[in-house]
VOGU-3710 file (C-alpha; in Angstrom, 3 decimals, decimal comma):
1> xxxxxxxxxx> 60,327/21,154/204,355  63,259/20,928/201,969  63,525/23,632/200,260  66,473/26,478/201,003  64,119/29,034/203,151  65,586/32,303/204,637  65,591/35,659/203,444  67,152/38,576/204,253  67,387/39,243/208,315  67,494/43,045/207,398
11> xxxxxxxxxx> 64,001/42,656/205,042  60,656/43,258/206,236  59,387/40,029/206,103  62,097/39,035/208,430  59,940/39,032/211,261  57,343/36,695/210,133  60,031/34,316/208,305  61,338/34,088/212,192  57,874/32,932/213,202  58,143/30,127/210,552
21> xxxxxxxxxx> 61,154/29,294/211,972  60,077/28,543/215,259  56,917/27,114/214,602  58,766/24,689/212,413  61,366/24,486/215,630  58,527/23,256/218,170  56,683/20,803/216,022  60,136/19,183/215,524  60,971/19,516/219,211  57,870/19,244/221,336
31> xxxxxxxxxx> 58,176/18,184/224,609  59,817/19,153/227,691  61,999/16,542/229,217  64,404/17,080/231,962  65,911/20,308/233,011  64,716/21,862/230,138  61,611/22,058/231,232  62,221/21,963/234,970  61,059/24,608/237,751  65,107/24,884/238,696
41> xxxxxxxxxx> 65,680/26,361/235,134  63,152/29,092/235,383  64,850/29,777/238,547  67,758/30,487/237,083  66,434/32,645/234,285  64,942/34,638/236,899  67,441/35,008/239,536  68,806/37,087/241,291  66,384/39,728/239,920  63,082/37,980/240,967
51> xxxxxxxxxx> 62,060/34,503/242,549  59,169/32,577/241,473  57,250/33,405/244,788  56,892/36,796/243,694  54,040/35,810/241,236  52,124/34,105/244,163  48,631/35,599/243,952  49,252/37,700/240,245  48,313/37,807/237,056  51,170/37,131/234,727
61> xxxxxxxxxx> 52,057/36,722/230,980  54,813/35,092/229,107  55,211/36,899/225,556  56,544/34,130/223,011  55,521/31,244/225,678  56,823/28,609/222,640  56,148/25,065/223,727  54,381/26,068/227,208  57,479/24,669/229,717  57,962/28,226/231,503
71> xxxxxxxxxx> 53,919/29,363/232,221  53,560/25,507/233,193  55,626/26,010/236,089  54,280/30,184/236,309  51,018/28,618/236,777  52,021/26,995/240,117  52,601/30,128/241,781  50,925/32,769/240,169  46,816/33,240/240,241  46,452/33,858/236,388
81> xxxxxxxxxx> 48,818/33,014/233,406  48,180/33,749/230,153  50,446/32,534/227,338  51,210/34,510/224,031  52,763/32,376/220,937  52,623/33,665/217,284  53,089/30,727/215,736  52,343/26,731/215,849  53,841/26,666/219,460  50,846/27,796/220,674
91> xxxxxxxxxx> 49,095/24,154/219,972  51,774/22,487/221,904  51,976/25,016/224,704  47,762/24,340/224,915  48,508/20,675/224,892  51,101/20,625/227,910  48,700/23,336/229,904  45,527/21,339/229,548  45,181/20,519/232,917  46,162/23,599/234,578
101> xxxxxxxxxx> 42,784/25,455/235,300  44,449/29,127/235,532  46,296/29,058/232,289  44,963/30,474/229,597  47,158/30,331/225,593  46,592/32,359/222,882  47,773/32,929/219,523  49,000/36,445/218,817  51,601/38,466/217,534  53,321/40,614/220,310
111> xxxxxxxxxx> 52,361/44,012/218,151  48,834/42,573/218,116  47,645/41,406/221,389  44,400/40,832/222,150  42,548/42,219/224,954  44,484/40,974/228,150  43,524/41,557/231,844  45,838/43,996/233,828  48,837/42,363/234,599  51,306/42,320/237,434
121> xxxxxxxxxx> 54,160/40,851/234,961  54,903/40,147/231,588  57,787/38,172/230,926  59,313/37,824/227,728  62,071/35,555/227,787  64,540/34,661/225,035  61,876/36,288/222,267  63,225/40,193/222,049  66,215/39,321/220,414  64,911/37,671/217,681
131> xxxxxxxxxx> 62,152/40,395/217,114  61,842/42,733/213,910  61,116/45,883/216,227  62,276/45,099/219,272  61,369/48,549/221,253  57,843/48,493/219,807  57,287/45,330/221,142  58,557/46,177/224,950  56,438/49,445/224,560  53,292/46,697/223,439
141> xxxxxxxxxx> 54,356/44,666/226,216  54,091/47,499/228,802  50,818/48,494/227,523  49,336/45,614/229,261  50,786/46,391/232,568  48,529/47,824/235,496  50,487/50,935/236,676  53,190/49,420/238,978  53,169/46,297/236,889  56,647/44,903/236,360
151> xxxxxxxxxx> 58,143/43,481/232,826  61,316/40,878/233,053  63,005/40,386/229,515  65,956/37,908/228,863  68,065/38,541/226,174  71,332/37,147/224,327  74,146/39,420/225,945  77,500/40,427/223,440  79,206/40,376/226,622  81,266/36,967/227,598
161> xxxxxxxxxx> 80,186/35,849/223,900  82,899/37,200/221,901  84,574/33,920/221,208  81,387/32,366/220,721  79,982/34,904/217,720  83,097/34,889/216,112  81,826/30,968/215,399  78,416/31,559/215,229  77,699/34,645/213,267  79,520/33,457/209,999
171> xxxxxxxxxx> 78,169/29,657/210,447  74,630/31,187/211,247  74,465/32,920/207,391  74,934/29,389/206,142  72,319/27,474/208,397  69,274/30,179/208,308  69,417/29,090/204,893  69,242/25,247/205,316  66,356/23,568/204,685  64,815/22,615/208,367
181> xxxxxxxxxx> 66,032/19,424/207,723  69,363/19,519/207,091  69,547/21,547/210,092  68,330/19,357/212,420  70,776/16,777/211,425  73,332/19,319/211,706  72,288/20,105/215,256  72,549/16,896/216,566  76,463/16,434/215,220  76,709/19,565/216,952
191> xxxxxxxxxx> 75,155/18,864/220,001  77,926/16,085/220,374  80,697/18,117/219,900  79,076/20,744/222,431  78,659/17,575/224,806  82,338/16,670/224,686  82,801/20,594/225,116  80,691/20,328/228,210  82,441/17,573/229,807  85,408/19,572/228,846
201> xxxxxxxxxx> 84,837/22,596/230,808  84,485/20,350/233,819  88,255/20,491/233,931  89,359/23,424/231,754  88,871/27,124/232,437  87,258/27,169/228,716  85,138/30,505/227,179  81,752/30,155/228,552  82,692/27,424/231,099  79,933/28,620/233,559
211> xxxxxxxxxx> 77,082/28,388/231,037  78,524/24,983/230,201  78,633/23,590/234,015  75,467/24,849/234,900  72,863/25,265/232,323  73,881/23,133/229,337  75,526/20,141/231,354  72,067/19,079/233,061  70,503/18,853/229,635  69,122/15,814/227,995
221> xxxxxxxxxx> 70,892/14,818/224,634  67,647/15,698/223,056  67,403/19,339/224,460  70,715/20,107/223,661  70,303/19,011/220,652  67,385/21,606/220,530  69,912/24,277/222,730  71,854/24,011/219,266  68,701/24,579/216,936  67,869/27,075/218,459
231> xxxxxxxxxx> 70,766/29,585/218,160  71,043/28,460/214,314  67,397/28,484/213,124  65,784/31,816/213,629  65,753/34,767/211,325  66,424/37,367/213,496  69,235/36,851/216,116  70,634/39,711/217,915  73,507/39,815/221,054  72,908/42,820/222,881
241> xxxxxxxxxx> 75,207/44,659/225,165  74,587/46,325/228,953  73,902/49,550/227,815  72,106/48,240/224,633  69,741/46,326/227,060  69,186/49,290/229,670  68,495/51,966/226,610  65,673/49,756/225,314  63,984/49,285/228,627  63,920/52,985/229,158
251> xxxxxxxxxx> 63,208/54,187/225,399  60,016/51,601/226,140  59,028/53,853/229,400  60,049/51,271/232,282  61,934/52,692/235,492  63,508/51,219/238,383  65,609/48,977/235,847  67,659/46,278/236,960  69,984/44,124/234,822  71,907/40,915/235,701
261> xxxxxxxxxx> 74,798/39,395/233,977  73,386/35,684/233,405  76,428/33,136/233,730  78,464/36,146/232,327  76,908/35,701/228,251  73,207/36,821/228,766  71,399/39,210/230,416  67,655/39,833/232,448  65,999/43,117/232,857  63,600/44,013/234,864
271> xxx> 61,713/47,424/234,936  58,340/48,919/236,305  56,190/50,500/234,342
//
């Protein structure tokens, strides 16, 4: 692809120009070396909120399961997974799951499931940000849920990311307007700054120095060079605060809601439906 692509994030094709975007993003970055794709990662997404042997013996789904590394390592614990991807993810996320007799990969948009057995979870993790209706979607989401059923969402928090945006948000109306190519060669310049960033914060009380140390330091070259893709390619890219977070989750009918601070710049929900 080299032609200039985006539109406008505020349009209402916005949604589906996001879908491009990531299907373009996991054809270009396909596998799941490392950390990035590790059991200990998920574990972190998850935690304090909920461990991985909670699934043991359910029937979960990952909404926006992109490349397949998180229902992979779901599919270890759980009894059924079922991964939803709306775009060309989905073939990759088949490919990597091939082997794993209880997981089952569709393609569908999150406002269009398909039939779905009764679930104990959905999880939907780094995907409701970057949504055109975000609330729709968690009300879709607990649709599918058999009464009791719990939904875990992980979203981009404003909090701890105020120094951050005020980079990202102006370079991010340049680069969802690069061709894909362009932007992957930008990405890996700027995955070397953020390495010497990382090793940095090692020894520096920097902005964002526990996301550094512990998520982004074990990272291959190659998936942070992917870390940085990914927060300059979608569409659609919102940073939600506390209360933000909380308001959806109710508005979509969950109770019992629980929210953690991840490493102080994201945040993970969980409610019951």
């Amino acid at each position: 692809m080299t032609a200039a692509r985006h539109i406008d994030p505020a349009s209402a094709d916005a949604g589906s120009a996001t879908i491009d975007d990531f299907s373009v993003q996991w054809r270009t970055f396909g596998g799941h070396d490392g950390y990035f794709g590790s059991e200990a990662l998920l574990r972190d997404v998850l935690s304090p909120l909920v461990s991985l042997e909670a699934f043991a013996g359910a029937t979960v789904a990952e909404i926006g399961c992109g490349n397949g590394r998180y229902i992979r390592t779901l599919a270890r614990y759980a009894r059924r997974v079922v991964g939803v991807e709306p775009g060309e993810g989905v073939e990759n996320a088949r490919r990597y799951c091939a082997d794993a007799a209880n997981v089952d990969v569709v393609r569908a948009d999150v406002y269009a499931l398909p039939p779905l057995p009764p679930l104990d979870w959905v999880l939907c993790i780094g995907v409701l940000h970057h949504l055109p209706e975000p609330l729709e979607a968690l009300r879709r989401m607990r649709e599918t849920l058999r009464p009791g059923g719990q939904a875990l969402v992980w979203v981009y928090g404003r909090e701890g990311n105020e120094a951050y945006l005020r980079v990202v948000e102006p370079l991010r109306r340049l680069t969802v307007r690069l061709p894909h190519a362009a932007l992957h060669a930008l990405s890996v310049v700027l995955a070397g700054a953020l390495r010497a960033y990382v090793a940095a914060c090692r020894v520096v009380a920097l902005p964002m120095r526990a996301y550094a140390r512990n998520v982004l330091a074990p990272l291959s070259f190659r998936a942070l060079t992917l870390n940085v893709y990914d927060q300059l390619n979608p569409t659609i890219a919102r940073y939600w605060r506390r209360d933000e977070v909380e308001a959806l989750m109710h508005a979509a009918g969950f109770h019992d809601v629980r929210l953690h601070h991840r490493h102080r710049y994201s945040w993970t929900a969980v409610g019951r439906a």
